[in-house]
C-alpha positions as a printed Julia matrix, in Angstrom:
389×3 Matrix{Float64}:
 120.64  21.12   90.32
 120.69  24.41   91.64
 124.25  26.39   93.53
 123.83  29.67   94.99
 127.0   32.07   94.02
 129.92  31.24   91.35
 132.78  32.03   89.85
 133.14  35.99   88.23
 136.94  36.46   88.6
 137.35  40.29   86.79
 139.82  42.58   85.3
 140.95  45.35   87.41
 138.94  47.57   85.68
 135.39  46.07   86.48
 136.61  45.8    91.1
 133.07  44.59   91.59
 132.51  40.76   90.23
 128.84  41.01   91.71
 126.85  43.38   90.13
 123.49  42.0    90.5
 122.72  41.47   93.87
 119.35  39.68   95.5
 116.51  41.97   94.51
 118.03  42.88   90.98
 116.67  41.0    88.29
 118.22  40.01   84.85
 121.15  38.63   83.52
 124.49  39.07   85.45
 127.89  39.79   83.24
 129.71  36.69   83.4
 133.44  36.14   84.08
 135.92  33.91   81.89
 133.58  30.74   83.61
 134.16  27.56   85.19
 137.79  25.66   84.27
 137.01  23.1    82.19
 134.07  24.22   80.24
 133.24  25.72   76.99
 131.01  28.21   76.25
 128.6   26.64   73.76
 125.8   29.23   73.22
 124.21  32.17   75.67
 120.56  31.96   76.22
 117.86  34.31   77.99
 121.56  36.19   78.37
 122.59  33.18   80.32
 125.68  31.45   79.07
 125.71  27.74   78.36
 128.72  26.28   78.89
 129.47  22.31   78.55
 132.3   20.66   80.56
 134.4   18.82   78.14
 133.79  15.6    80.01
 130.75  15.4    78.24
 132.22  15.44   74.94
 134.04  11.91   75.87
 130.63  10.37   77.29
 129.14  11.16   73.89
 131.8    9.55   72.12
 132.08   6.62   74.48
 128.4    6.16   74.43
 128.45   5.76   70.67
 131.2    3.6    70.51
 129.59   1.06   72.68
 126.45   1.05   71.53
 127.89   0.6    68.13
 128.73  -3.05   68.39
 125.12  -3.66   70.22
 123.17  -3.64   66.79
 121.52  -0.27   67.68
 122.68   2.29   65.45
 124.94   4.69   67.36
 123.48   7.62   65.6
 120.02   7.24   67.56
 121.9    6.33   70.87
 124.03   9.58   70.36
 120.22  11.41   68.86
 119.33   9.86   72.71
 121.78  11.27   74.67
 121.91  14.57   73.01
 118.36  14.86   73.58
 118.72  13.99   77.03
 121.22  16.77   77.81
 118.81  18.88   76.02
 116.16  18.0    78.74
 118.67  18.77   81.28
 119.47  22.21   79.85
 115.45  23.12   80.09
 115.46  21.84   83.22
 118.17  24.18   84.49
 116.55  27.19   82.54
 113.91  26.8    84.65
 115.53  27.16   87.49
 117.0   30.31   86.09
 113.96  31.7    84.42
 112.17  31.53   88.12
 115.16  32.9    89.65
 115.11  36.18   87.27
 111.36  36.25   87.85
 111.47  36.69   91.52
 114.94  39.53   91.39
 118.16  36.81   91.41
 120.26  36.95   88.3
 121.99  33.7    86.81
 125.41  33.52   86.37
 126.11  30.36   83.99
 124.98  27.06   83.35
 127.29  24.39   83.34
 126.32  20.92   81.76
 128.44  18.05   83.21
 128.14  14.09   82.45
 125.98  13.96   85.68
 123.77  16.37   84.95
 124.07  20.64   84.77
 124.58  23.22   87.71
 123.3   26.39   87.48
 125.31  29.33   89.67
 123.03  32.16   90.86
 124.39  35.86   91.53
 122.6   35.44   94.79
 121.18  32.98   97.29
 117.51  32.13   97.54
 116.75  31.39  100.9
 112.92  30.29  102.33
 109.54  30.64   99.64
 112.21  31.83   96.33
 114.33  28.52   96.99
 111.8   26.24   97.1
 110.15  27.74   93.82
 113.36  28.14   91.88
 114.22  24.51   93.76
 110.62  23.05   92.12
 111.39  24.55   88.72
 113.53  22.23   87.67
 111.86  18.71   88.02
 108.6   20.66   86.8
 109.79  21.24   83.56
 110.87  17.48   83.06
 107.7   16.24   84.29
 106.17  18.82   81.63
 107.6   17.39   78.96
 107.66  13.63   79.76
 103.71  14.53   80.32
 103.54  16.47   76.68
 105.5   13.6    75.24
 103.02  10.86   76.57
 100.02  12.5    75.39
 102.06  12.95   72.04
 103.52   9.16   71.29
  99.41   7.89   72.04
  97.8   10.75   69.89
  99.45   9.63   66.84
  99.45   5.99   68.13
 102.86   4.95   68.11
 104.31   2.09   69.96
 105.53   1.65   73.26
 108.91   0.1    72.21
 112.8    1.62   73.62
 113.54  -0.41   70.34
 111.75   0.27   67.35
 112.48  -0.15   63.93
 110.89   3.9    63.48
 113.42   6.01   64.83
 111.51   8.47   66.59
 109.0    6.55   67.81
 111.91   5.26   69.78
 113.49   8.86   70.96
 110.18   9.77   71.93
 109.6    6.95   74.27
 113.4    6.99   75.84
 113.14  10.5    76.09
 109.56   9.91   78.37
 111.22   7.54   80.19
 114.7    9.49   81.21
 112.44  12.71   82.13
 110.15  10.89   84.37
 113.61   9.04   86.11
 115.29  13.02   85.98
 112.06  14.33   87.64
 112.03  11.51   90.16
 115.4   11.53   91.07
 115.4   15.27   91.62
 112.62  14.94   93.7
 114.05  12.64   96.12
 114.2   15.16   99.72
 117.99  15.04  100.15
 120.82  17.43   98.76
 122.47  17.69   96.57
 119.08  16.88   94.7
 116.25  19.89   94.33
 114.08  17.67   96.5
 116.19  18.71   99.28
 116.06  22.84   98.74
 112.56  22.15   98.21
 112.27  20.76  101.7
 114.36  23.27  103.55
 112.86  26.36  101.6
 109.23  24.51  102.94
 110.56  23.89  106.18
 111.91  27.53  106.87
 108.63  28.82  106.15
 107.82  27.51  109.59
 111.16  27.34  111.06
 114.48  29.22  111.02
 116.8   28.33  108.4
 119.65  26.6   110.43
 117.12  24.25  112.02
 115.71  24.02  108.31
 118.81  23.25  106.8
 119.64  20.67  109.46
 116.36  19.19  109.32
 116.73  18.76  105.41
 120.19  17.32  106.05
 119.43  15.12  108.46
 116.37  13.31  106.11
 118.96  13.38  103.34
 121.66  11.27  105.53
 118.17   8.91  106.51
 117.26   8.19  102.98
 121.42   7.87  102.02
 121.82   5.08  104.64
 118.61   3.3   103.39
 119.4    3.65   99.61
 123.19   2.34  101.17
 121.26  -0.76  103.13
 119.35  -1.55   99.82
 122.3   -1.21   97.45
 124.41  -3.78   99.8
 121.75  -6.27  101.02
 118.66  -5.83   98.55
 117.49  -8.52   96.33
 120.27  -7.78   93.66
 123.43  -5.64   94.96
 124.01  -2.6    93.0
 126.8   -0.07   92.74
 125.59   2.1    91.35
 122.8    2.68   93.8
 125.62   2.68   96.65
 127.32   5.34   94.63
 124.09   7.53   94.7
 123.59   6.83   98.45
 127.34   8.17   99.31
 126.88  11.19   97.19
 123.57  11.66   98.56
 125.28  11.64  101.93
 128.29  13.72  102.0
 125.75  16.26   99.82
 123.67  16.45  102.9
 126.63  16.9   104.97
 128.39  19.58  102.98
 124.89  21.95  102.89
 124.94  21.63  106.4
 128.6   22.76  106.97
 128.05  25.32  104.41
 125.33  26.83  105.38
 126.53  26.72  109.75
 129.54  29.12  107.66
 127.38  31.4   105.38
 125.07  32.05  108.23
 128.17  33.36  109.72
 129.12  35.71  107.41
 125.72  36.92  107.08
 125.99  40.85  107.03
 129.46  40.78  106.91
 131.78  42.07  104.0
 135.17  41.88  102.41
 136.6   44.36  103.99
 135.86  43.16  107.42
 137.83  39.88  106.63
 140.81  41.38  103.92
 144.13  41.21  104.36
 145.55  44.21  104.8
 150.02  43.33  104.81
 151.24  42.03  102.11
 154.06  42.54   99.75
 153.63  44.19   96.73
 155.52  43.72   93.17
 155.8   46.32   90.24
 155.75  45.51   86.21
 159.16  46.31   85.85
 160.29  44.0    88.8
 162.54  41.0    87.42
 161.26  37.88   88.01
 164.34  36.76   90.09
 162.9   39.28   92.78
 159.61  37.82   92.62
 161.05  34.61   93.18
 162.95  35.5    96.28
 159.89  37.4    97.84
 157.86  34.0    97.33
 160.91  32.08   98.74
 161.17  34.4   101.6
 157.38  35.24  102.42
 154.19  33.1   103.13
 152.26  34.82  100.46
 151.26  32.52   97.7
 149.83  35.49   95.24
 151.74  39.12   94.78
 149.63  41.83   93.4
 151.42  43.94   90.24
 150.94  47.58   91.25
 151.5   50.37   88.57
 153.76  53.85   89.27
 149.89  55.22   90.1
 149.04  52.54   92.72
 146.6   50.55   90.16
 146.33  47.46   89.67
 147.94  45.79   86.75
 148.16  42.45   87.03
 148.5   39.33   89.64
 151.64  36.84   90.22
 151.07  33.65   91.97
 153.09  30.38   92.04
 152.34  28.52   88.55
 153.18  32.16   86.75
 156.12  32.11   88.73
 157.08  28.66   87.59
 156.19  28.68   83.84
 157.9   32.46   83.57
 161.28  30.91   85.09
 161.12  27.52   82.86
 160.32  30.15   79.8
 161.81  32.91   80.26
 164.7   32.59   82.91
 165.16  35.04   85.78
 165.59  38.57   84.16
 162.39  38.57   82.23
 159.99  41.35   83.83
 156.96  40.89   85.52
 154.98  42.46   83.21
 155.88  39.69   80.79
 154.55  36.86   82.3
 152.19  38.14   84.5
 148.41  36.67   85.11
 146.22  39.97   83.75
 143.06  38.61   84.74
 142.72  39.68   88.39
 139.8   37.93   90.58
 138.52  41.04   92.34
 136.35  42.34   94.77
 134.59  45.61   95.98
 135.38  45.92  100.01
 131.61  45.85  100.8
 130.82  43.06   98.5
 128.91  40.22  101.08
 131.71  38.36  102.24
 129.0   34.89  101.61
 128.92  35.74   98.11
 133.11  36.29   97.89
 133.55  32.85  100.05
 131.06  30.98   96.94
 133.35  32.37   94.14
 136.43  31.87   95.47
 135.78  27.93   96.25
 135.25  27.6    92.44
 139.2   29.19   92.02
 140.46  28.15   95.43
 144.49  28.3    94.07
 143.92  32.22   93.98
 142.78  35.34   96.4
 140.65  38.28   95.62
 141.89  41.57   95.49
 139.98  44.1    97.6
 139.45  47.17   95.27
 137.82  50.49   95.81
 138.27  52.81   92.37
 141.29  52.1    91.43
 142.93  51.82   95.26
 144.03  48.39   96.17
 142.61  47.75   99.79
 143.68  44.15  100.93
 143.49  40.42   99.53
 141.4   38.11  100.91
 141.17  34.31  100.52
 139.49  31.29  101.84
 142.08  30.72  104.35
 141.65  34.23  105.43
 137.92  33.54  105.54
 137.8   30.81  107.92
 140.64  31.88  110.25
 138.6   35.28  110.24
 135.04  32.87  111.17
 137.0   30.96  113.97
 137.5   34.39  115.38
 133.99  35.57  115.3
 132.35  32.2   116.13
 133.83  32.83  119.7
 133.32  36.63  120.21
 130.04  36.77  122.5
């Protein structure tokens, strides 16, 4: 699974969070990553990071295969192996990304799958290669794997009493379902960039994308239809079918805003009035300015006009319930500062900031804070636009 953008909230001292732009090739510094995950190993200079979701499903997966008379060391050897499958799978979408000038910003593995975020987005002929990349390499290897189980004539069996005569076959088995599932033409799946990056060959990509979103909401209602009324009812086929559905209509809503912002920057759509704190501020003033104001996020602002740090509401909160009123800001301060250059494409600030949406970007040029911008300030500033002629 492929997602264009991602999170690279910075320190004030690195303003620009997208260095690598479409047409720049190789890895892209990441930030502190997506919440949740853990940052297992970096490969290719891409870091692999593992949502810690996945370390229950191992766990639970061994447990109840434990009292099934399978040994839960080869169902945990399976699943392992799997996500191992699922991590090639998402370096090759990342490998043919680099190849054709779009850096890779992480890849996240989640008990569903992985998600790899791209510094840019591929649009046309690069998304439907990067798109195909994916389900290529697990056809590869369930392919390589085939050829390998009937070379040295082992048997057929998911249950075997040689242990990796029975890996091999599962693991066969789960890359052809991966490849075919990815295949299917409907988002969030690859099948579906791979039929909007075909369609806008020969179309433009808003009537691609709608197209592609439109086949995806066809084959959602008929997985929906077969999951309710088929010869056995299943749930989790109606599960797929929903997610398949509100996939198709998310890309679509997504990409009606991003085509908005085309060409457009941060500092078009910044903030520019806000209130301001300093490191030696109490905290009891920084409470009354976010009783008194609408702001949700105060930026900390040196003697010199830089940027030092970043107060929002949960800082607030856990600095009064520590520290009472009369600690300083400086003390309790967040120091990690999501921010921005002001002509950074304002598509590529709206993708990171849905992946931290409890936090703006500060607009920074040097060492000059410009403005804050947020999603909220985002789509008030496309309502605007969407109506000027």
């Amino acid at each position: 699974m492929t997602q264009p953008g991602g999170p690279s909230p910075t320190g004030p001292g690195s303003p620009d969070p997208y260095p690598s732009e479409p047409g720049s090739s190789g890895p892209v510094p990441p930030g502190p990553g997506s919440s949740g995950s853990l940052q297992l190993l970096t490969l290719f200079g891409i870091p692999i990071r593992v949502h810690f979701t996945f370390l229950f499903l191992v766990v639970l997966v061994g447990a109840l295969l434990a009292g099934t008379g399978e040994p839960a060391a080869l169902a945990v050897a399976t699943l392992l192996a799997i996500f191992g499958c699922l991590l090639l799978h998402e370096l090759g979408h990342a490998l043919v990304a680099r190849q054709l000038g779009i850096g890779t910003r992480e890849i996240v593995l989640l008990p569903i799958g992985g998600i790899t975020r791209f510094a840019g987005i591929p649009s046309g002929g690069a998304e439907l290669l990067i798109a195909a990349a994916g389900p290529a390499v697990n056809l590869a290897i369930a392919i390589g794997l085939a050829l390998l189980i009937t070379a040295l004539g082992l048997p057929w069996d998911l249950v075997s009493e040689s242990w990796p005569a029975a890996l091999l076959v599962r693991l066969v088995l789960a890359n052809a379902l991966i490849f075919g599932f990815n295949m299917l033409p409907a988002f969030p799946m690859d099948g579906g960039r791979i039929l909007r990056g075909g369609l806008s060959l020969v179309m433009s990509e808003e009537r691609a994308t709608q197209v592609a979103a439109g086949f995806g909401q066809a084959i959602a209602l008929l997985l929906a239809l077969l999951a309710l009324f088929g010869p056995a009812q299943n749930l989790l086929l109606l599960v797929i079918a929903l997610v398949v559905f509100f996939g198709a209509s998310q890309e679509a809503a997504y990409n009606r805003t991003r085509l908005m912002v085309r060409g457009r920057t941060a500092r078009e759509a910044m903030m520019t009035r806000f209130e301001r704190l300093q490191p030696q501020d109490s905290l009891e003033w920084a409470t009354r300015l976010f009783l008194a104001t609408h702001q949700r996020c105060f930026p900390v602002v040196d003697a010199w006009g830089r940027v030092a740090g970043l107060m929002d509401r949960a800082a607030i909160v856990d600095g009064l319930a520590k520290h009472g009123p009369q600690v300083a800001v400086l003390e309790v301060m967040r120091r990690q500062v999501p921010a921005v250059s002001p002509d950074a494409p304002l598509g590529e600030v709206m993708r990171a900031l849905q992946v931290r949406a409890d936090l703006p970007a500060l607009v920074i040029d040097g060492e000059e804070l410009l403005g804050m911008i947020d999603l909220d300030k985002i789509m008030r500033f496309n309502e605007v636009t969407r109506r000027l002629p």
